[in-house]
PyMOL commands that place a pseudoatom at each C-alpha (Angstrom):
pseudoatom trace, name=CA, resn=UNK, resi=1, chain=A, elem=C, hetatm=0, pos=[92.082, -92.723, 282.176]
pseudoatom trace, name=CA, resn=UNK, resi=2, chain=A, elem=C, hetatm=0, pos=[89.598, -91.743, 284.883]
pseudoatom trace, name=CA, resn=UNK, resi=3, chain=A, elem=C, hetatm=0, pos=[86.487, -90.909, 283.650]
pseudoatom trace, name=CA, resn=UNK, resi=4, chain=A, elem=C, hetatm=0, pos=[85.759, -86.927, 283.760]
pseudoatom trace, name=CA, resn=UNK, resi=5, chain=A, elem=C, hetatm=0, pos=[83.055, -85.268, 286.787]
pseudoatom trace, name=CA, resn=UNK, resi=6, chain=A, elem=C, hetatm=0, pos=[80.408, -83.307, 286.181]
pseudoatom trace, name=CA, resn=UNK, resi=7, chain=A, elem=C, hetatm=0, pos=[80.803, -79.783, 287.941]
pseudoatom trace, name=CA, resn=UNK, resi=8, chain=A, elem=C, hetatm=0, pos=[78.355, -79.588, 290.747]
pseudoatom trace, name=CA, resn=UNK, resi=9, chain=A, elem=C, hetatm=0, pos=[77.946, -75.879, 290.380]
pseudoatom trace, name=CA, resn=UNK, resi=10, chain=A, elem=C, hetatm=0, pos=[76.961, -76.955, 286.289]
pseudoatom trace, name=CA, resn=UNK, resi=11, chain=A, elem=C, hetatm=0, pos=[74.817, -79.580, 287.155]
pseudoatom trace, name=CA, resn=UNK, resi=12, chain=A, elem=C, hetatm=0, pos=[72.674, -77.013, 289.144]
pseudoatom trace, name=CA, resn=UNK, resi=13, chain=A, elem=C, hetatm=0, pos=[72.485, -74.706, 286.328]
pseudoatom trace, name=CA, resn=UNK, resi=14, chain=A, elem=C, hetatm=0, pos=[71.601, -76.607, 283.352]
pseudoatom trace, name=CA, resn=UNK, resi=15, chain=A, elem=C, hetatm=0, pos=[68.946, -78.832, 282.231]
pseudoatom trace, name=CA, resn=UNK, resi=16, chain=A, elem=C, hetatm=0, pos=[69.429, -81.227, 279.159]
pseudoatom trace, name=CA, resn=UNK, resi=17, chain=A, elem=C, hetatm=0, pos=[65.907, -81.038, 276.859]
pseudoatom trace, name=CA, resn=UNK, resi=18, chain=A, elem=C, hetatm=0, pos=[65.127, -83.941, 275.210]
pseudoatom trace, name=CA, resn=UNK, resi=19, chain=A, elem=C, hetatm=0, pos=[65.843, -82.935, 271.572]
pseudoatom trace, name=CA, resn=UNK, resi=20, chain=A, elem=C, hetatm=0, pos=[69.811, -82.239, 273.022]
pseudoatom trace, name=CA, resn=UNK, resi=21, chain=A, elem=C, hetatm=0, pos=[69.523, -78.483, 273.556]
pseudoatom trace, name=CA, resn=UNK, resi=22, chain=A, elem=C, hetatm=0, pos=[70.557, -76.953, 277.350]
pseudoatom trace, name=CA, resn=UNK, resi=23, chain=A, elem=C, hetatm=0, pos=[68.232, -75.018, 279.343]
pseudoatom trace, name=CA, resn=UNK, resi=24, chain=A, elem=C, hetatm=0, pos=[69.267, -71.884, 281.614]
pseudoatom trace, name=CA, resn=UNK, resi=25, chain=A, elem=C, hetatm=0, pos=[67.790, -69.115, 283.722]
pseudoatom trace, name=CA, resn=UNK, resi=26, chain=A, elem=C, hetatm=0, pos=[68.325, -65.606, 282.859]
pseudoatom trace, name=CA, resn=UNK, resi=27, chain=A, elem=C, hetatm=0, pos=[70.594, -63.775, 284.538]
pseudoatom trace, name=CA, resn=UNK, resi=28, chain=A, elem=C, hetatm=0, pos=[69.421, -60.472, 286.328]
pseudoatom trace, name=CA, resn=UNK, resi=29, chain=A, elem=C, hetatm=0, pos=[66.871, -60.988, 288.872]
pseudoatom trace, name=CA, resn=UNK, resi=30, chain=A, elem=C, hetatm=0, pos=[68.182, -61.622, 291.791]
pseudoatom trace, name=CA, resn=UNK, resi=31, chain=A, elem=C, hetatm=0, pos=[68.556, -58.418, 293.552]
pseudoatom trace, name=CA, resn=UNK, resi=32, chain=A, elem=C, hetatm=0, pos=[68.216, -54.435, 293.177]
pseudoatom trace, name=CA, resn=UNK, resi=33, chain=A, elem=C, hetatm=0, pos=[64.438, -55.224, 291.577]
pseudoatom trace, name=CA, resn=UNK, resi=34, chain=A, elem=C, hetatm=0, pos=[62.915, -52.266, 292.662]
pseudoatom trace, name=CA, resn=UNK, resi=35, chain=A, elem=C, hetatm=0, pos=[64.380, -50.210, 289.423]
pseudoatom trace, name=CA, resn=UNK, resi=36, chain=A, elem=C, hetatm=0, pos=[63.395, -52.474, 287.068]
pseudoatom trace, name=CA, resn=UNK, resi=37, chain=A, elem=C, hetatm=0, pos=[60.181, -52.757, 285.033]
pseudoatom trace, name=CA, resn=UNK, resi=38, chain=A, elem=C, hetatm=0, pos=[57.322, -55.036, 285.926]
pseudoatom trace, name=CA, resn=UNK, resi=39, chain=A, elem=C, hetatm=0, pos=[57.679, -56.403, 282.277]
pseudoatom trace, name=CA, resn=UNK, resi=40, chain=A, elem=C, hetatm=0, pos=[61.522, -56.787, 281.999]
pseudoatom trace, name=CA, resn=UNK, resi=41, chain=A, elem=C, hetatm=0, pos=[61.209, -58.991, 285.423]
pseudoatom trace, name=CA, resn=UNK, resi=42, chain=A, elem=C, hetatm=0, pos=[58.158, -60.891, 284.111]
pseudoatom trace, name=CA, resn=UNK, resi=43, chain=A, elem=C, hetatm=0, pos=[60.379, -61.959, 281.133]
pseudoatom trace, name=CA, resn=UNK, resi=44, chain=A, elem=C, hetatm=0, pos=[63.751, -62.786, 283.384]
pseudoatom trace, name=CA, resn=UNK, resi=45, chain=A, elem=C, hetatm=0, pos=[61.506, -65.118, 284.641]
pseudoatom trace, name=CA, resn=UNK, resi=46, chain=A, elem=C, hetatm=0, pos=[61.660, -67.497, 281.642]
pseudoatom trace, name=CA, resn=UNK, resi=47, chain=A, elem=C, hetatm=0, pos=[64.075, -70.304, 280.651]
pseudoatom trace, name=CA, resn=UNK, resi=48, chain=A, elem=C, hetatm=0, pos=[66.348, -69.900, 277.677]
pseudoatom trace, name=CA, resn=UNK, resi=49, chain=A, elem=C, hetatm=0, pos=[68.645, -71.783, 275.810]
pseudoatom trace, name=CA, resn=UNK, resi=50, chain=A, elem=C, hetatm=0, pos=[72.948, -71.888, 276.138]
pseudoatom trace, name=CA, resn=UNK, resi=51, chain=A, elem=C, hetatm=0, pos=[74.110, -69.991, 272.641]
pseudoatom trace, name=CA, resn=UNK, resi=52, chain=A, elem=C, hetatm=0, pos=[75.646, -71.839, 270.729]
pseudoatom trace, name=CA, resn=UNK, resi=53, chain=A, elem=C, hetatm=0, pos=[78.907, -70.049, 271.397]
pseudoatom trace, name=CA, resn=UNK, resi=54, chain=A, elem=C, hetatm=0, pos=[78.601, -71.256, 274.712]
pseudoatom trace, name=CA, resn=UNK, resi=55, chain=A, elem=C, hetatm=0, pos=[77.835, -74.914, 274.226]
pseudoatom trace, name=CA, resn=UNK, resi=56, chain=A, elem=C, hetatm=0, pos=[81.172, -76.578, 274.064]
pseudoatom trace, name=CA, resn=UNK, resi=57, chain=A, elem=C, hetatm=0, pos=[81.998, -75.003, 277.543]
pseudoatom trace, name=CA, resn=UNK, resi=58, chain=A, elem=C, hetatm=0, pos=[79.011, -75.703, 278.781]
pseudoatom trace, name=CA, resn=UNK, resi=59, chain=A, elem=C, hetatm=0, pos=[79.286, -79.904, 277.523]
pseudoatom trace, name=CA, resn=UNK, resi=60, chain=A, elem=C, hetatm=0, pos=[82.471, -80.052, 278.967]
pseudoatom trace, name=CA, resn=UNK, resi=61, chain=A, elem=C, hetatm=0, pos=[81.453, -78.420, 282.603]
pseudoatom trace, name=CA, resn=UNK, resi=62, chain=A, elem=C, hetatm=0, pos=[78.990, -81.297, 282.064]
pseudoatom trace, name=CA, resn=UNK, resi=63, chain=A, elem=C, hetatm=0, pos=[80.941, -83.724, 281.209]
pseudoatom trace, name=CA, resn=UNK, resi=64, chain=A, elem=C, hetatm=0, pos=[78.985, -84.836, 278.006]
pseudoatom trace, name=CA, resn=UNK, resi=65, chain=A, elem=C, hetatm=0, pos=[81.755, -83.726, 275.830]
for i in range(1, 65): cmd.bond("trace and resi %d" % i, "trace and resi %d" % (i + 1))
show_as sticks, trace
zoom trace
């Protein structure tokens, strides 16, 4: 069996930390900024992890799974 590729769009996304977990960016602040709060931008501005909901879709865009 061929081995399984990594979805570009995924690998773009996500970042692997070292302790296993996967890194994203908020969602949000990209456009239509002007009606949002200094503070609420200031904190879309931070990583976060995948939930754990998430994760096995996430492994298998990656192909880790």
């Amino acid at each position: 069996m061929p081995k399984m590729k990594t979805s570009s769009g995924a690998k773009k996304r996500f970042k692997v930390t070292g302790s296993g977990a996967i890194k994203r960016q908020k969602a949000n602040r990209s456009h239509i900024l002007t009606c949002k709060s200094r503070k609420r931008k200031r904190n879309l501005r931070q990583d976060t992890l995948v939930d754990p909901t998430n994760m096995p879709n996430v492994l298998h865009c990656l192909a880790m799974r």
